[in-house]
C-alpha positions in Angstrom: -48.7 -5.2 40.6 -48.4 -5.4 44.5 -47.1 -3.2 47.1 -43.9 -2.4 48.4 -43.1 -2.1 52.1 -42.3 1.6 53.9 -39.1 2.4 55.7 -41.1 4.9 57.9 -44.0 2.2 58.4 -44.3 2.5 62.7 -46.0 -1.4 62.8 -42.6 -2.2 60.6 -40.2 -0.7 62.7 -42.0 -1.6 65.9 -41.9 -5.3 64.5 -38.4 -5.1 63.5 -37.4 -4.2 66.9 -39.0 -6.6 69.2 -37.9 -9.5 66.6 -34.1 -8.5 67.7 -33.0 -7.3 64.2 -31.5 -4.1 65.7 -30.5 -5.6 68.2 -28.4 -7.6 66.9 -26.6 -5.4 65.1 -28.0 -5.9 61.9 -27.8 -3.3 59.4 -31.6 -3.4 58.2 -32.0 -1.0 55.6 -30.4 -2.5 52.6 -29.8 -1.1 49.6 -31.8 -1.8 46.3 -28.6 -2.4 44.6 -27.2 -5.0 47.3 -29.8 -7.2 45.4 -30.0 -9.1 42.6 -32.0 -7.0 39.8 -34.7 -7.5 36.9 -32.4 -7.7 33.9 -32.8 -9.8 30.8 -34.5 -13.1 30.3 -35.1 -15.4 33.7 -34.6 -18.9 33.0 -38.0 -20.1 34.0 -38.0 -23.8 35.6 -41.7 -24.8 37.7 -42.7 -25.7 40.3 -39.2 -24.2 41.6 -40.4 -20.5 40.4 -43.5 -21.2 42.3 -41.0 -20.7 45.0 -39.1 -18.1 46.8 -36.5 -16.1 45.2 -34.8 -14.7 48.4 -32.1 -13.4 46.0 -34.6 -10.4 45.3 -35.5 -8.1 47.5 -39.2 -7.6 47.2 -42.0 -10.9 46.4 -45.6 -11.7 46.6 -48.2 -14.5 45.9 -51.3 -12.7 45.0 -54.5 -14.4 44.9 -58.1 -12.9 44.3 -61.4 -14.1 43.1 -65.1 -13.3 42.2 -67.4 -16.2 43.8 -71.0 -16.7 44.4 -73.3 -19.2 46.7 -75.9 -21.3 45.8 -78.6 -18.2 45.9 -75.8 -16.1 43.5 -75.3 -13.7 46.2 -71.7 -12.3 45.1 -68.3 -11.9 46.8 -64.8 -11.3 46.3 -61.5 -12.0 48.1 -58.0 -11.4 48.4 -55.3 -12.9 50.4 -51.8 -11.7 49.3 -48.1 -12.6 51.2 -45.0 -10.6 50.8 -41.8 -11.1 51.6 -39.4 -8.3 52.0 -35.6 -9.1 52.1 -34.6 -7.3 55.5 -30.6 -8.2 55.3 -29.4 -10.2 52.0 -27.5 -12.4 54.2 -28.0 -13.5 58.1 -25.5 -12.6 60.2 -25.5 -16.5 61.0 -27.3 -17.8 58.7 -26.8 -21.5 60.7 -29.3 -20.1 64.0 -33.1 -20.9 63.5 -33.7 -17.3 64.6 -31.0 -15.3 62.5 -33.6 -13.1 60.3 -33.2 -11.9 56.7 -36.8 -12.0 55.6 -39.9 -11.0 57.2 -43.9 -12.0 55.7 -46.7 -9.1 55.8 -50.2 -10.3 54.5 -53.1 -9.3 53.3 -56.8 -10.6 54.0 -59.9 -9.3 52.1 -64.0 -10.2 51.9 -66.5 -8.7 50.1 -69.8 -9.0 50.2 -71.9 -7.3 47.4 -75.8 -8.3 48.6 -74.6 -6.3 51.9 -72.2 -3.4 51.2 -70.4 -4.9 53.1 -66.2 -4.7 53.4 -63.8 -6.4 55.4 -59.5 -6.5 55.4 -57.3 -7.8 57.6 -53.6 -7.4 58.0 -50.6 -9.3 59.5 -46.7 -9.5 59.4 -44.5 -12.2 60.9 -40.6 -12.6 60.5 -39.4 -15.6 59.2 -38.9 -18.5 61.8 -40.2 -21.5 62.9 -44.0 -22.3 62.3 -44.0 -18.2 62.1 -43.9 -17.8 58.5 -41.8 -18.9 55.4 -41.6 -20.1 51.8 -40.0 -22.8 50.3 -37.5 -22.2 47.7 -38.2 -24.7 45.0 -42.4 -25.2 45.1 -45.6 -23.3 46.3 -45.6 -23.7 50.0 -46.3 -20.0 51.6 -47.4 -19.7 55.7 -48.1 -16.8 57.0 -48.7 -18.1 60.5 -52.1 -19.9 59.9 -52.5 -18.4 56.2 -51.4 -20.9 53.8 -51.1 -21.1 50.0 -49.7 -24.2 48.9 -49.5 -26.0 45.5 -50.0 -29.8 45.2 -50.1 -31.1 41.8 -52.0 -29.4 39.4 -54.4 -27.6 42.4 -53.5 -25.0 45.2 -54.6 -25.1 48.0 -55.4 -21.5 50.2 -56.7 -20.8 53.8 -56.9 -17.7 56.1 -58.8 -17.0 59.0 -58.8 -14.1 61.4 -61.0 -11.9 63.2 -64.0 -13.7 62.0 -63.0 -14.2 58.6 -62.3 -17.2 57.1 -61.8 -19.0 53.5 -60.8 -22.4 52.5 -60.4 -22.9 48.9 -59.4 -25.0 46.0 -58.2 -23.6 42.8 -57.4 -25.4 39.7 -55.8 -23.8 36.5 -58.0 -23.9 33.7 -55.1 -22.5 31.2 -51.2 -22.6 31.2 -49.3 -19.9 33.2 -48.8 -17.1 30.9 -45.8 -14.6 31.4 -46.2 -10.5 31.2 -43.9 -8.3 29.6 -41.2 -9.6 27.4 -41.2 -13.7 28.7 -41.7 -12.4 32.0 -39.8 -9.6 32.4 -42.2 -7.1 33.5 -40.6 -3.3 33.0 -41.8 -0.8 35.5 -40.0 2.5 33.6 -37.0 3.5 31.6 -34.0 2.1 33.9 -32.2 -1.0 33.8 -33.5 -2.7 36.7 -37.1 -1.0 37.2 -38.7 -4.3 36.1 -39.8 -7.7 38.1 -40.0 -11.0 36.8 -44.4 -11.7 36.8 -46.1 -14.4 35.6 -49.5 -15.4 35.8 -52.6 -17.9 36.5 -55.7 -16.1 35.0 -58.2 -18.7 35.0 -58.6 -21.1 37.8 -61.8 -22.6 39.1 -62.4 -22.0 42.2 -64.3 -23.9 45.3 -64.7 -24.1 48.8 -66.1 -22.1 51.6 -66.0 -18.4 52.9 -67.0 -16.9 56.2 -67.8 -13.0 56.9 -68.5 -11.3 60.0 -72.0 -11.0 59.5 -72.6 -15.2 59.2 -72.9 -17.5 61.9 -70.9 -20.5 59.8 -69.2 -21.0 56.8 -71.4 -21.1 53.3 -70.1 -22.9 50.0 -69.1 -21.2 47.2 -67.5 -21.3 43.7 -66.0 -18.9 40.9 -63.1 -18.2 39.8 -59.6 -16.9 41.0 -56.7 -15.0 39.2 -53.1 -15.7 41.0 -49.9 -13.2 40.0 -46.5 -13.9 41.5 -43.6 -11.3 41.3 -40.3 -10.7 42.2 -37.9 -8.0 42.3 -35.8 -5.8 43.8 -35.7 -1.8 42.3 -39.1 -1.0 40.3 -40.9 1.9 41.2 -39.0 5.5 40.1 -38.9 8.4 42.2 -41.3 10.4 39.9 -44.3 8.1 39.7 -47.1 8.8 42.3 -48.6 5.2 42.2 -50.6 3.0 40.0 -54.2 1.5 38.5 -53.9 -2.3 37.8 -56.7 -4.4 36.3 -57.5 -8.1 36.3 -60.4 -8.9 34.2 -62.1 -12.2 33.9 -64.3 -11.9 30.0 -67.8 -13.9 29.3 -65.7 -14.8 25.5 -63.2 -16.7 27.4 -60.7 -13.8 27.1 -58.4 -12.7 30.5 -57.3 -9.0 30.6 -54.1 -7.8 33.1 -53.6 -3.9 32.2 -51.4 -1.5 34.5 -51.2 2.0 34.5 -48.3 3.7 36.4 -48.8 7.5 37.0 -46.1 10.0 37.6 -46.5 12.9 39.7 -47.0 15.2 37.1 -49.7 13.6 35.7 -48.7 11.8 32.5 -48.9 7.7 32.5 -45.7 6.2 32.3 -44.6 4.9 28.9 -44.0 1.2 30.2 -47.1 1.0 31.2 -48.5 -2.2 29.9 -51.3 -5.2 29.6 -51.4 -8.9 28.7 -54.6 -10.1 26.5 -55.1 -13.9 27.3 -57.2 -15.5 24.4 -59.6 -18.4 25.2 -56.9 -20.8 23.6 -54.4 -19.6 26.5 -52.4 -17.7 24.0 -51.4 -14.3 24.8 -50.5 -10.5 23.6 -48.3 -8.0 24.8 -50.3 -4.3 25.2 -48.4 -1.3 24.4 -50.0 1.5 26.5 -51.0 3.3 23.0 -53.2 0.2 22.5 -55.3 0.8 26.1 -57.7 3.6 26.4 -58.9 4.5 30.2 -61.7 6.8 31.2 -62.9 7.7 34.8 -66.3 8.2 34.9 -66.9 8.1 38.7 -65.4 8.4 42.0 -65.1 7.5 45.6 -64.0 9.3 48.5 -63.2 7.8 51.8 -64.6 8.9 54.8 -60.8 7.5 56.5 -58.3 8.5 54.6 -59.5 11.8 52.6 -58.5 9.6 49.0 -60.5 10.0 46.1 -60.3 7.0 44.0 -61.9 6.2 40.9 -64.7 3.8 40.9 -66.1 3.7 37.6 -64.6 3.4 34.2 -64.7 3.0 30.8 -62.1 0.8 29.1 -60.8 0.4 25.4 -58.4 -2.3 23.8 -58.2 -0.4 20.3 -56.4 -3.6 18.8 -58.8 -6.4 20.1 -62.2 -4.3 19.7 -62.8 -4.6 23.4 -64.7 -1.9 24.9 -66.1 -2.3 28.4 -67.3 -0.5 31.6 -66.7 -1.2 35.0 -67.9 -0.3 38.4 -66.5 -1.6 41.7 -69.4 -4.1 43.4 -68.9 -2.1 47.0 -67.1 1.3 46.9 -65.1 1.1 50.1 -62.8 -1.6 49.4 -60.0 0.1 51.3 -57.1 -0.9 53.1 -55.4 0.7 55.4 -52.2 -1.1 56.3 -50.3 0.9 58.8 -49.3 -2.6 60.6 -48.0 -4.3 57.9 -47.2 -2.5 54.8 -47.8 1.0 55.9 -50.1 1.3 52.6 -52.9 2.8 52.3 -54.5 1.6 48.7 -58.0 0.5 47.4 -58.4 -3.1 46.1 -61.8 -4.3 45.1 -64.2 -6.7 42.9 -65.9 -5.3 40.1 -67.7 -6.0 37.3 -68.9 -4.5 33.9 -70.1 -5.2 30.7 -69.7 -4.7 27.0 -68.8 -5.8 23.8 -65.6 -8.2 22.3 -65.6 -8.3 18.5 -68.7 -6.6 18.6 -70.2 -9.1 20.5 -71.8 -8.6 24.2 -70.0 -9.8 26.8 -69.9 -9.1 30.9 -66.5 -9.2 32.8 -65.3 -9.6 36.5 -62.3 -8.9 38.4 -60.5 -6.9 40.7 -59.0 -4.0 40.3 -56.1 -2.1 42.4 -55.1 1.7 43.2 -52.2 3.3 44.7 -51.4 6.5 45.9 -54.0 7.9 46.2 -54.4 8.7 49.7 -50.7 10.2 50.0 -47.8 9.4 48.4 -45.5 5.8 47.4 -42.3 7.9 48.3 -40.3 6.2 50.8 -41.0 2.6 49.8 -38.0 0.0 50.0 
């Protein structure tokens, strides 16, 4: 899962202004509908779905990772692009400048020996050496924030505001597909789905720098990459969501979403992906995924009270485990990109596969909890 952008976003609307998109008469607010929708099978063809689908409305390329140094001091990252379909087609589509996509980003450290937390945000329109993706591989820019894709390795980078990662990740199973092929469904409606597929095992190495060092230090682990696209998922009624992405000691991957309505039920298409050490995989039906909060976080900013502790059950793969997040305030507020305020952070746990002990890593992401999703493209 990955977050949508807000009409009412003031960093948005600013942007979308100075880049001449109302002033040129374009009409900016397009309609879900105007865009192609999530409906039946995607005929999937790599690397072109690596790409940019610029048919859809909403896409991201989501990368995140648990890593360590040589003294196993532990860290986590995320660096995640967007692109958000502003007009389905240019005005003139022939000018450099003429604008129907613009790139928000997100850039995350932590660092679990200090407490320590840091995020960064950006947005860019599309344009020369601004920011872009080609349509038929994995070459994303984000100004200087890349994620490209040679071969069997990809290739990431970001740096800002004394942060900084270079890495190298290389698949260690096949890309596996969520939902039914790919098709991801997001509720009842024809349409509330995205097409999402997967890397959940890639070795990872290269270098990191936080605030708090003076250079860069190596480091290695491993990364999880998700790319979706879409155009009309999230339903009026549902308040936000609780997605997991869980490395397991057994060799075993674990992707489970929860969506929550306003009333406080779980939505019924609420799912999860099991990826066995072979690189096989099974569909979760929510009745097969049992969630606990145990714990929970407030933030000092925002006023949100997320969860930060829990206990999870796979009834039909005897996995029970409990998590906790490595630094409690892995919070992002995004008011100059997305407009999002949500809490995305490493965590780890422990507990038993086939009644065996194992540990688990991963990350973990929560929406809506520090106000409300209504209002999203």
């Amino acid at each position: 899962m990955k977050l949508y952008l807000k009409k009412s976003s003031l960093g948005l609307l600013s942007f979308l202004i100075l880049t001449g998109c109302l002033y040129q008469g374009f009409t900016c607010l397009v309609h879900a509908k105007d865009w192609r929708q999530a409906i039946g099978p995607w005929r999937w063809n790599f690397p072109r779905d690596h790409g940019s689908h610029p048919e859809f409305r909403t896409e991201w390329w989501y990368f995140t990772g648990n890593l360590i140094d040589a003294s196993k001091n532990r860290f986590g990252y995320q660096l995640t692009f967007f692109r958000q379909g502003v007009l389905l087609k240019a005005k003139d589509p022939t000018q450099v400048w003429a604008i129907r996509d613009i790139y928000p980003g997100h850039f995350a450290l932590t660092d679990a020996t200090s407490n320590q937390f840091w995020y960064s945000e950006r947005v860019s329109r599309e344009g020369p050496n601004f920011a872009g993706a080609a349509i038929d591989r994995m070459d994303v820019w984000l100004l200087n924030w890349v994620s490209k894709m040679e071969g069997n390795r990809i290739r990431i980078e970001a740096r800002h505001q004394g942060m900084g990662l270079s890495l190298d990740l290389v698949p260690q199973k096949p890309l596996i597909f969520h939902g039914k092929n790919g098709l991801s469904q997001k509720g009842p409606r024809e349409g509330q789905a995205s097409y999402y597929y997967s890397y959940t095992s890639l070795t990872t190495e290269g270098w990191i720098k936080t605030p708090l060092l003076q250079s860069t230090i190596p480091v290695k682990g491993r990364s999880w990459f998700d790319h979706e696209f879409g155009s009309n998922q999230l339903a009026p009624d549902q308040a936000g969501w609780d997605w997991f992405s869980l490395h397991l000691s057994d060799g075993q991957e674990l992707m489970v979403y929860f969506l929550r309505k306003k009333d406080g039920t779980i939505e019924p298409s609420s799912s999860g992906t099991l990826v066995k050490s072979s690189g096989n995989t099974t569909h979760l039906k929510l009745s097969e995924i049992k969630l606990e909060v145990l714990d929970y976080w407030k933030s000092p900013k925002s006023g949100g009270r997320y969860p930060s502790h829990w206990r999870m059950k796979v009834l039909s793969a005897g996995i029970e485990i409990e998590l906790r997040s490595l630094v409690p305030s892995q919070e992002l507020l995004t008011e100059g990109s997305t407009g999002v305020i949500y809490w995305e952070g490493a965590v780890a746990g422990k507990g038993t596969s086939a009644g065996r002990p194992i540990t688990c890593e991963g990350y973990v992401e929560l929406t809506g909890y520090a106000g409300s999703l209504g209002g999203l493209f």
